[in-house]
N, C-alpha and C positions, 0 to 999 in steps of 0.2 A: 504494500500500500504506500504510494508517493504520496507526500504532501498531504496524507492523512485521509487521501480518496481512493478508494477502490478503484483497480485498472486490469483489466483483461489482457493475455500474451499478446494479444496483437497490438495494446493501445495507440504505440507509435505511429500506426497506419490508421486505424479505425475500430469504430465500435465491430462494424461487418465480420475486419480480419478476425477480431478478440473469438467473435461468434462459429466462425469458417473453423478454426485453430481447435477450440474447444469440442465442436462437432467430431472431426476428421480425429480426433483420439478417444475419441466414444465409439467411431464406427469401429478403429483400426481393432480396438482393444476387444470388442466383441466379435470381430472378424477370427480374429486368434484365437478367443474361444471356440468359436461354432468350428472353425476348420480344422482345429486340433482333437485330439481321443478324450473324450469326455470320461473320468471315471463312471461306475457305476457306483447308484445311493445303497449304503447298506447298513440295520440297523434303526435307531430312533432318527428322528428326526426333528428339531425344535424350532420353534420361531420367536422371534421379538419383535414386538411394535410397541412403538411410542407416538401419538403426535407431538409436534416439533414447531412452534411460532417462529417460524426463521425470520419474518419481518423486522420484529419489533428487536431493532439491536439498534442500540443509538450511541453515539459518543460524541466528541465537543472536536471537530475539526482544529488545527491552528490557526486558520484565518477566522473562528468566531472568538466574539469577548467571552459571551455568556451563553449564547444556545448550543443547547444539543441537535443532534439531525439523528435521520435513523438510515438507514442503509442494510439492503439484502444483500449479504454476502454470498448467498448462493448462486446468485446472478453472472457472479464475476468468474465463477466456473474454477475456483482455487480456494 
């Protein structure tokens, strides 16, 4: 995080690139799944869920005095 703002791999170029970048290592990454030997499940099997308010996360940038802002870090894809 520069200057206290969330920025995407791409930022130097674009929000697009940030988005393009982010995408193409989600495809690659599940490409290498699906195309490689999948173990087989054996056994129990468990699961976890949580809901998660990812929104509401706020902190005081350096250029405010006194405000807080809030920012989705999920967005930023890191």
């Amino acid at each position: 995080m520069a200057n206290g703002y969330p920025r995407g791999p791409g930022f130097r170029i674009s929000d697009f690139e940030s988005n393009r970048i982010i995408a193409q290592l989600q495809v690659d990454g599940a490409r290498s799944l699906m195309n490689g030997e999948l173990p087989l499940v054996t056994g129990a099997v468990r699961s976890a869920h949580a809901y998660l308010n990812m929104y509401v996360n706020y902190y005081r940038p350096p250029t405010y005095r006194s405000s807080y802002v809030s920012k989705f870090t999920a967005s930023i894809g890191h």
